[in-house]
Residue, then its C-alpha position, 0 to 999 in steps of 0.5 A: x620124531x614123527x607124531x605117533x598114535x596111541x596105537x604105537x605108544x606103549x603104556x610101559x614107554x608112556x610110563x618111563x617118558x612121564x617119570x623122566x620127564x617128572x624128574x627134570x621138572x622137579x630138578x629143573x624148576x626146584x620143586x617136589x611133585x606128587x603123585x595124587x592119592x590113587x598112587x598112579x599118574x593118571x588124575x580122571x577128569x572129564x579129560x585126563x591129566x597124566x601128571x603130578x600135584x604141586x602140593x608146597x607152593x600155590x605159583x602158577x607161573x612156575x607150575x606152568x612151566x613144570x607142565x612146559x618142561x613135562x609135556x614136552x620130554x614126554x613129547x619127545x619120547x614118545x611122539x605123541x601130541x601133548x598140552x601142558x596143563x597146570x591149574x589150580x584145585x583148591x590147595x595144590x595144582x594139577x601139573x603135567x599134560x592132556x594129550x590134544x587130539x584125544x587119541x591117547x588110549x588111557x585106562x579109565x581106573x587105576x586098577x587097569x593103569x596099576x598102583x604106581x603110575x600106568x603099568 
């Protein structure tokens, strides 16, 4: 699949790529995500984190791997160039992808995303 812009990605489409992709990392590795507590997929940062948290087991190992799994579904959905990203806050780790040329164009709250991930 050719590399797609933001301008071609639907949220909606961006939406449905994450939450399979979520779904086979978690079959895929044995563990459970979660969302984060504003409800949505999108974690604000000085960048963006579209992902879930890790909540029960701290193995960065295996939360990268996760990340691999997601960013790459998520990749071959949609197109897009992506990073997979997990990293450690306090007790739970980030887990999913960034985009890498900052292209993606991304609501910047959830009240613009929607409660229950981007639309």
């Amino acid at each position: 699949m050719a590399e797609r812009t933001a301008a071609r990605v639907q949220l909606r489409e961006l939406d449905a790529a994450v939450e399979g992709a979520v779904g086979l990392a978690q079959t895929r590795h044995d563990l459970t995500l979660h969302r984060h507590g504003t409800g949505g997929d999108l974690i604000p940062m000085p960048w963006t984190l579209i992902g879930r948290l890790l909540l029960e087991e701290l193995n960065a190992e295996r939360a990268l791997e996760a990340a691999k799994t997601i960013a790459s579904e998520v990749e071959g959905s949609t197109g897009l160039a992506l990073r997979p990203l997990a990293t450690i806050a306090d007790d739970y780790i980030l887990i999913g992808f960034v985009e890498r040329f900052g292209e993606l164009d991304l609501p910047r709250s959830v009240g613009e995303a929607g409660a229950a991930g981007f639309v």
